[in-house]
N, C-alpha and C positions, 0 to 999 in steps of 0.2 A: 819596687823590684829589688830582690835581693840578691848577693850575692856573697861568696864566702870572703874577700878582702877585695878592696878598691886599690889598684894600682897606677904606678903613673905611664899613663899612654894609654888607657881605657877611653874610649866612646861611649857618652852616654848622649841620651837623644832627650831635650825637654819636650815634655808634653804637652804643652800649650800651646809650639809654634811647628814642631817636627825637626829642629834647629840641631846637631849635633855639635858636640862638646868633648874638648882630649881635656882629661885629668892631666894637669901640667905638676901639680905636688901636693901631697898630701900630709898633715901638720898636725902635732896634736898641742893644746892650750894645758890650761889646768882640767880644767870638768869637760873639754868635748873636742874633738876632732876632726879637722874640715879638709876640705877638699879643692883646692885652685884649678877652677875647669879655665877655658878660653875655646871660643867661639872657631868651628872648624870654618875654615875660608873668611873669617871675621879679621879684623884691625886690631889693631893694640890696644883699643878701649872697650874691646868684647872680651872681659874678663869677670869671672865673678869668684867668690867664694861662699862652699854652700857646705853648711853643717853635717857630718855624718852620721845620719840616724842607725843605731845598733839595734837589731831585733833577733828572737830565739833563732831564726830562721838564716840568719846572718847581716849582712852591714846592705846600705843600700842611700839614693840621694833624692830626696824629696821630691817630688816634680821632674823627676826625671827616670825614663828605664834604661838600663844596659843593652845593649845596640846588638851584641850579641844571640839576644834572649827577645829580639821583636822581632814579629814577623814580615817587618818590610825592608829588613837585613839579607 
């Protein structure tokens, strides 16, 4: 799922468990640009960091859709 920019305080939902996810900060490296989700109602070891994949269509997070843009929102 895409979207025009990933911001911080965004909901995204993975799609393998239904789990939602707040963009806690968004970072760019040298060659790619990731994203610090954390586990919504999750502990301090529910954190991950997941690559920003850029497509024509705009930015968007692997394995996961914008919580906005699904339909059990």
């Amino acid at each position: 799922m895409a979207v025009s920019s990933i911001l911080l305080g965004q909901i995204w939902q993975f799609q393998a468990t239904g789990d939602n996810w707040l963009v806690t900060k968004v970072y760019s490296e040298v060659f790619a640009t990731y994203a610090i989700l954390r586990k919504v109602g999750g502990g301090d070891d529910d954190v991950r960091r997941v690559k920003i994949e850029t497509a024509t269509e705009g930015v968007g997070l692997p394995g996961y859709i914008f919580t906005q843009d699904a339909e059990a929102f």
